[in-house]
BARO-814182 format. One record per atom (N, C-alpha, C): x, y, z. Coordinates in steps of 0.02 Angstrom, whole numbers, plus 50000, padded with zeros to 5 digits. Each point is the difference from the previous one (the first is absolute). Example, Ala and Ser with C-alpha at 12.3 -4.5 7.8 and 13.67 -1.06 7.14 Angstrom:
REM BARO-814182
506604971650390 499555005950000 500455006050000 499825005349964 500425005950003 499615005550037 
//
This chain:
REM BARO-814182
470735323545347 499315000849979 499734993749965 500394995949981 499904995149946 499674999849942 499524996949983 500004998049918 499305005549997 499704999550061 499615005049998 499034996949983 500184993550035 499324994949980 499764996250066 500285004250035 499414999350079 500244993250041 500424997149965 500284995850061 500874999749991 500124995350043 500935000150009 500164993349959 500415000749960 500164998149949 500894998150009 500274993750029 500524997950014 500625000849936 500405005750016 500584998849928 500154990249975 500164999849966 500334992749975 500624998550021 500525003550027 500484998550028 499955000750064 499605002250054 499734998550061 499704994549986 499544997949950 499554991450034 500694996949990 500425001349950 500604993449995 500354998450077 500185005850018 500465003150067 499394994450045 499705001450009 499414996550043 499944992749996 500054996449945 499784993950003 500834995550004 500335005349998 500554994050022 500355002650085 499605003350003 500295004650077 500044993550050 500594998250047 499854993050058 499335003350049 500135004450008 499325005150049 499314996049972 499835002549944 499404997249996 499884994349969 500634995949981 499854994949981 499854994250084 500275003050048 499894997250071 499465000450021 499475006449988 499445001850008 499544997749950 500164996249956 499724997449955 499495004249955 500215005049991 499775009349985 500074995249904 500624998150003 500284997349915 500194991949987 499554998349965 499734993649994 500554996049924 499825005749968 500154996749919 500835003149978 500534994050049 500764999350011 500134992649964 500515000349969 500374993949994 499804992650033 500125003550065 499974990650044 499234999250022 499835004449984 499034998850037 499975006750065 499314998750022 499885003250039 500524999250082 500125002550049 500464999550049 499514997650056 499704994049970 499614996050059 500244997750069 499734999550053 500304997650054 500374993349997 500114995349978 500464994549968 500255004049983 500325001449929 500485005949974 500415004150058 499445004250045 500545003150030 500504995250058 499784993250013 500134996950047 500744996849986 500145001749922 500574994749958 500365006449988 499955005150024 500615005650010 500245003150074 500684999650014 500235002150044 500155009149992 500075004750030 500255007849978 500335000350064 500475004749968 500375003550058 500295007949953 499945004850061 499935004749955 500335007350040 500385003949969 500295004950045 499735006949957 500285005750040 500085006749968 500225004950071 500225004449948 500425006150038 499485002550026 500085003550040 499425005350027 500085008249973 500685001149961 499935003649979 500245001249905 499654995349977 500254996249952 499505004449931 500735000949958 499525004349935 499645000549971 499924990749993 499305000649970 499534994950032 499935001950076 499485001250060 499874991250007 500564993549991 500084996550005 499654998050077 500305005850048 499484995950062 499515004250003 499795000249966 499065001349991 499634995549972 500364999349944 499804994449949 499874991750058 500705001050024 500084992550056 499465000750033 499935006950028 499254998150072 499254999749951 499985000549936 499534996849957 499874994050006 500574999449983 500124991949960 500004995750063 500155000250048 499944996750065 499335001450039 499615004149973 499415001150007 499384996249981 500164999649929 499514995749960 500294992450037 500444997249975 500354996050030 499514996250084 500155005050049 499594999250063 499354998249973 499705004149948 499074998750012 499804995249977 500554994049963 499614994449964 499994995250057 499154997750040 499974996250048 499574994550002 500024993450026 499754995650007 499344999350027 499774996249994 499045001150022 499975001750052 500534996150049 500165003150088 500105005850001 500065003649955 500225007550021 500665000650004 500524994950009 500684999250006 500435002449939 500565001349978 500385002849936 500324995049980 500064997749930 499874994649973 500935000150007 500455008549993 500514998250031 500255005950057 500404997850034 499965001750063 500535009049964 499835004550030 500445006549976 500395003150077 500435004749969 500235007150061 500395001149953 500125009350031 500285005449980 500654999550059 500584998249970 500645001250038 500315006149986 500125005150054 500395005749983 500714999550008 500424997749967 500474997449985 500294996049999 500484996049988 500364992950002 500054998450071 500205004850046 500004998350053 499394996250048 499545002549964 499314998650047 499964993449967 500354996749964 499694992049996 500334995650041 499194994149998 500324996850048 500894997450021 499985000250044 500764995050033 500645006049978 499775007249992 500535005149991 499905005650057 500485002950019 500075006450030 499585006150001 499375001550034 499505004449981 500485006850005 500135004049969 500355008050018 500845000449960 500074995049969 500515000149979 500104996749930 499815004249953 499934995149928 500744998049977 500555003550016 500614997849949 500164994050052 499684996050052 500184993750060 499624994649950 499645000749963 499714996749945 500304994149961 499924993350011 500224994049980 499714994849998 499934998949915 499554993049979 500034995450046 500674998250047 500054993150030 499505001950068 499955003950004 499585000350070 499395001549981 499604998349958 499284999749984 499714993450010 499555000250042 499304995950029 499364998549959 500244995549929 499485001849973 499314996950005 500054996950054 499254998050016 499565003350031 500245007050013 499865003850036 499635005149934 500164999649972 500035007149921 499374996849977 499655007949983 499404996249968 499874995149915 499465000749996 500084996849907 500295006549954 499735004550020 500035006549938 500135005350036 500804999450004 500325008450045 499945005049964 500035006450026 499955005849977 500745002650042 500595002849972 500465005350018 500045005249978 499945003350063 500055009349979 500595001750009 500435001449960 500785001150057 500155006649979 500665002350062 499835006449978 499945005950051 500335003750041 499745003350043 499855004350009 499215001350019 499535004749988 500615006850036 500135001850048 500265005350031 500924999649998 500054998249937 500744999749958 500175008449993 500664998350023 500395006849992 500225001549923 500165005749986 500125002949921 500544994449985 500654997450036 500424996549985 499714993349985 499614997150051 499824993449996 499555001049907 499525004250000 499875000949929 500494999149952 500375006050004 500374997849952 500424993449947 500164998650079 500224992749983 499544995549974 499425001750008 499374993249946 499554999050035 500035000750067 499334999750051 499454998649995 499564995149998 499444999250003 499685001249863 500715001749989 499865002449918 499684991749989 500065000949897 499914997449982 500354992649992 500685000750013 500484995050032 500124998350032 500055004750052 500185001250059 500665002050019 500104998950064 500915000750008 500484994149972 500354999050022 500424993049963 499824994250055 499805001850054 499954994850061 499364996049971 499475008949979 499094995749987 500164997549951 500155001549937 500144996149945 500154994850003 500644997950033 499954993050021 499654996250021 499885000550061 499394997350034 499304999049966 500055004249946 499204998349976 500344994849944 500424998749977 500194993449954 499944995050033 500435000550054 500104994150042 499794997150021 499405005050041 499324995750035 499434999049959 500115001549922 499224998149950 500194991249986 500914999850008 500024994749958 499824996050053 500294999250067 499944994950038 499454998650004 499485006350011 499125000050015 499814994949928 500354997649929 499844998549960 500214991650012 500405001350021 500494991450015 499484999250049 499765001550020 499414995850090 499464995349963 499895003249954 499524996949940 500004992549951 500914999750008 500214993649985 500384996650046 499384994350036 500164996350041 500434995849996 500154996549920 500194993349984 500745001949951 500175007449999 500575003649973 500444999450023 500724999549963 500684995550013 500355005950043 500095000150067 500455002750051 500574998449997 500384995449988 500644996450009 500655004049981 500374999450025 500605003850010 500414998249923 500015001249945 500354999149940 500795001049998 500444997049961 500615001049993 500215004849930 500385002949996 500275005149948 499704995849933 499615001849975 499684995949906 500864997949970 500495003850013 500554997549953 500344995250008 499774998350061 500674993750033 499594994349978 499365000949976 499724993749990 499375000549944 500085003349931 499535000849966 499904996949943 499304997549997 499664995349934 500435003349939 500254996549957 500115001949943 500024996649946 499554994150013 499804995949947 499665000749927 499325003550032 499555002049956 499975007249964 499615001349955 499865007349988 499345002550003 499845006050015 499325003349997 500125004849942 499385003249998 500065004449938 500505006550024 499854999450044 500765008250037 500824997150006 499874992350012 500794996250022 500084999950053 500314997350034 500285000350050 500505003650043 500395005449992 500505004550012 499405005250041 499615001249992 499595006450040 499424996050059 500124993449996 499754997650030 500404999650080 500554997849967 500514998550045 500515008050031 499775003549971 500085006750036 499505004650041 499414997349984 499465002250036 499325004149993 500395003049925 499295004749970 500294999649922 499324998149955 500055001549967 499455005049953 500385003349944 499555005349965 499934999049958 499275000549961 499974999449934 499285002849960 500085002049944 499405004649987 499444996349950 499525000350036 499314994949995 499655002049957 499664997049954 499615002049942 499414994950020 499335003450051 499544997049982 499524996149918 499944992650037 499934996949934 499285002449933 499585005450043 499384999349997 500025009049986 500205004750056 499865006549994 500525002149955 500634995850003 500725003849943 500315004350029 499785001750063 500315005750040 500924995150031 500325004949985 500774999050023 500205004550054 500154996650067 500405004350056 500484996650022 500325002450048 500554997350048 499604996050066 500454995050012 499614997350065 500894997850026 500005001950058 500584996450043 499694995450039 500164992949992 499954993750068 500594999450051 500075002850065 500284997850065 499734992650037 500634993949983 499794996050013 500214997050084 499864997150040 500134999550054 500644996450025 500464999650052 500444996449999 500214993449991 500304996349974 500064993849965 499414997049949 499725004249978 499454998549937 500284995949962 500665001949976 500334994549948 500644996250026 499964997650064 500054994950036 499714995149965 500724994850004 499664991549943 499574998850041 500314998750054 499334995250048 499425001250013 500045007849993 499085004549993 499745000349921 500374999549973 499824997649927 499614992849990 500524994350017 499774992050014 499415000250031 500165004350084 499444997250010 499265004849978 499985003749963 499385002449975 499935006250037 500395002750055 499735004550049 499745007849972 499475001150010 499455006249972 499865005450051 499955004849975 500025006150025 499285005349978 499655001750070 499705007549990 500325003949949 499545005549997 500075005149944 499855008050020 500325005350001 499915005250031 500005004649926 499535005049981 499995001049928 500195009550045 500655002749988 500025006450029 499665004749926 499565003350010 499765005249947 500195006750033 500475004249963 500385004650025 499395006449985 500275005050017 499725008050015 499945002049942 499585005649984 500075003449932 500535003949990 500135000349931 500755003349971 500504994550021 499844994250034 500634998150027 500154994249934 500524994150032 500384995449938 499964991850055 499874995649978 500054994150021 500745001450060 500745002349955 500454999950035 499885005250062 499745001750006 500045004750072 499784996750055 499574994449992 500204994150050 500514996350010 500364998649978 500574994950012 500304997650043 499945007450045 500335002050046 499724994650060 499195001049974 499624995050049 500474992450008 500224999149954 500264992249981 500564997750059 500535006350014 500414997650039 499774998850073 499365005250031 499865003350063 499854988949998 499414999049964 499444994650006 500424994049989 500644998849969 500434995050006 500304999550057 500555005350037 499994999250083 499854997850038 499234999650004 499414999050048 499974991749975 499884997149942 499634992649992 500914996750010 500545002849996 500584994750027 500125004150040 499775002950055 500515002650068 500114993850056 500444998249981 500324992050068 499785001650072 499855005850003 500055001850098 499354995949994 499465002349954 499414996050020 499714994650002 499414998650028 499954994049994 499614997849936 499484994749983 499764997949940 499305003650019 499615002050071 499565000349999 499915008750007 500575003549997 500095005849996 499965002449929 500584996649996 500555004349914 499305001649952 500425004749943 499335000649961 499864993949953 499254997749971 500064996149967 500305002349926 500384993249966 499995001549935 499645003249945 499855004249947 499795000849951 500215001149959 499774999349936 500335004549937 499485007050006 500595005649961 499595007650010 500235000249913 499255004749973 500115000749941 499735009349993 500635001649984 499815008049991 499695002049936 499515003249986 499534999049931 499995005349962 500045004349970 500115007449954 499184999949996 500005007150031 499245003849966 500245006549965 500514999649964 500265007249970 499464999049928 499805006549979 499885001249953 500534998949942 499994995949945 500514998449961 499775003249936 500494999449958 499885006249929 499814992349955 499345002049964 499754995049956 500434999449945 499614994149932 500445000449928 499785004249967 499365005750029 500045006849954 500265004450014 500624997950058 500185007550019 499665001450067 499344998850014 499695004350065 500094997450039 499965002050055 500244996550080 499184997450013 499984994950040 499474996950037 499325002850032 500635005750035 499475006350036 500535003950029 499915003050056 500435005950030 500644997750029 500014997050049 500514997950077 499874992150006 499234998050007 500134994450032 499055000249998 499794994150007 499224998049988 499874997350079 500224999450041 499844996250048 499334992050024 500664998349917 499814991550016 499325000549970 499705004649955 499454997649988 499864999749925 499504998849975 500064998549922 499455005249966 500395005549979 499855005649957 499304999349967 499395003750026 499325002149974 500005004049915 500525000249969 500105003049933 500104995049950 499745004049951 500114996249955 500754995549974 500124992650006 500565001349970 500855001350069 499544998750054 500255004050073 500434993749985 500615001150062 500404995550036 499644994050067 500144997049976 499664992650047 500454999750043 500085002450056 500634998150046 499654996750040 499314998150030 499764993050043 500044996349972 499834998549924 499994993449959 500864999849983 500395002849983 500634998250020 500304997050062 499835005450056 500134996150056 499794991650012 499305000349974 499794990250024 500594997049958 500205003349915 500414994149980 500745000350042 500165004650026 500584999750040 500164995250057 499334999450030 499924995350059 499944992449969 499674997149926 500084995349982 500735000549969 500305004649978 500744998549981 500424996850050 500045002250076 500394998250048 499694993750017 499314998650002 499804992550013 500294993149935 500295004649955 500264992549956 500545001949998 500395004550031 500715000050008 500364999750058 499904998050059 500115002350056 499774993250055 500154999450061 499744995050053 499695002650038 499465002549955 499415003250052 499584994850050 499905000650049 499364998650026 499424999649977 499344995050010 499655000249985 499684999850031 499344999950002 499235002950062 500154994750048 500034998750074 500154995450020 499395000650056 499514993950054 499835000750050 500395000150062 499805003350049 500644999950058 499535000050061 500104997450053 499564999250078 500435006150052 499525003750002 500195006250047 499544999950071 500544998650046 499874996850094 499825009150020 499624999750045 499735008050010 500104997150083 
//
């Protein structure tokens, strides 16, 4: 009935829900965000790639045929889409794979000149038997096959992006690692591959866990000497979940950037992956942050948890600790 004063009157936690929604910030519905309005420049300096179950709990491929929706309608004066879209019904249906057979599904046989700018995957099969359900079908994870596959192919779809990113076949970090210098972590977690440590933004005071997965031979002298820098993959995990419940990601995505069968123009490229905590943490009065988890955004309350303004200092933490990459120009042959 509402307030009872003749017009509709938006709760305050719907306009919040709203102005940070990607939906209408694409539709340009929500203007007054962090980075500015989502102008056509703006959208032109983001790549998406984007999946969901079809039968997924919390209606993930609904949300996707949104979000790949808005996505489609932002168009050029020609009438043309500023980026090119499709709806793939499963892994299989992309290019350079097996149409009818999703578990035949393999990163090395993807055509990606063929794939548009901004995929949409539905996976998942609509006329799945009670068993195939069970097993994860088309869920929120999926089975263990989709699960994979949706890691595997976000990261590579993410490596296409860095043209000028170190492919090269690395040797074991131990047979040959810098151990001259020190960083503020040392060197020992460098030279093993991940290290953990719990971050106290300099500015919000907020303290979490962050795990860095660094890429193979990172602390390699000679990739040390010679300066060699690395992309950045920032994994922000699920609600209720823990930075460590990725990890797992760490071994699948190391495989792939040293697998010898391949070649340099295959293998995956290098990165560092940094798994980031959005757990609600218990303050110094005792109270927790909020419930489960904020999803990355920075609390409308008084007094709230800043977990975006944490997050930026997280991303400047790894840029003065780490051989990140930096903005680079690159010439892409069409």
């Amino acid at each position: 009935m509402g307030e009872g004063d003749g017009k509709f009157t938006m709760s305050h936690g719907l306009q919040r829900f709203y102005a940070v929604d990607p939906h209408w910030i694409l539709h340009q519905w929500s203007t007054d965000i962090p980075g500015g309005p989502m102008t056509d420049s703006e959208f032109l300096r983001i790549s998406t790639w984007a999946d969901g179950g079809v039968r997924d709990a919390f209606n993930l491929g609904v949300v996707g045929n949104h979000l790949e929706g808005a996505i489609a309608s932002r168009l050029k004066s020609d009438g043309t889409q500023l980026h090119s879209t499709a709806y793939y019904n499963g892994f299989d249906k992309l290019p350079g794979q097996v149409p009818g057979n999703e578990n035949a599904f393999t990163i090395y046989n993807m055509t990606w000149a063929d794939l548009v700018e901004a995929p949409y995957i539905r996976y998942g099969t609509l006329d799945a038997t009670p068993a195939m359900i069970a097993a994860g079908d088309g869920q929120h994870v999926g089975t263990a096959a989709q699960a994979i596959d949706r890691v595997i192919s976000s990261l590579f779809f993410a490596a296409q992006q860095w043209t000028d990113a170190d492919h090269t076949l690395s040797m074991v970090t131990a047979e040959g690692p810098e151990t001259s210098t020190k960083n503020v972590l040392g060197k020992a977690c460098e030279i093993a591959g991940s290290c953990t440590t719990n971050f106290t933004g300099p500015v919000t005071g907020r303290t979490g866990p962050i795990v860095v997965g660094l890429p193979p031979g990172y602390a390699l002298a000679d990739n040390v000497k010679r300066d060699v820098r690395y992309p950045v993959v920032f994994a922000l995990h699920g609600y209720g979940m823990t930075p460590q419940d990725f990890q797992a990601l760490a071994i699948a995505s190391t495989n792939f950037m040293n697998d010898a069968s391949k070649s340099s123009a295959t293998r995956l490229a290098k990165f560092i992956m940094v798994y980031v905590d959005g757990r609600c943490r218990v303050q110094e009065d005792g109270w927790p942050e909020c419930i489960l988890g904020t999803f990355w955004l920075d609390s409308d309350r008084p007094n709230g948890v800043r977990m975006d303004a944490w997050f930026d200092e997280v991303v400047t933490y790894i840029d003065q600790n780490y051989r990140t990459m930096p903005a680079s120009d690159v010439d892409i042959l069409e």
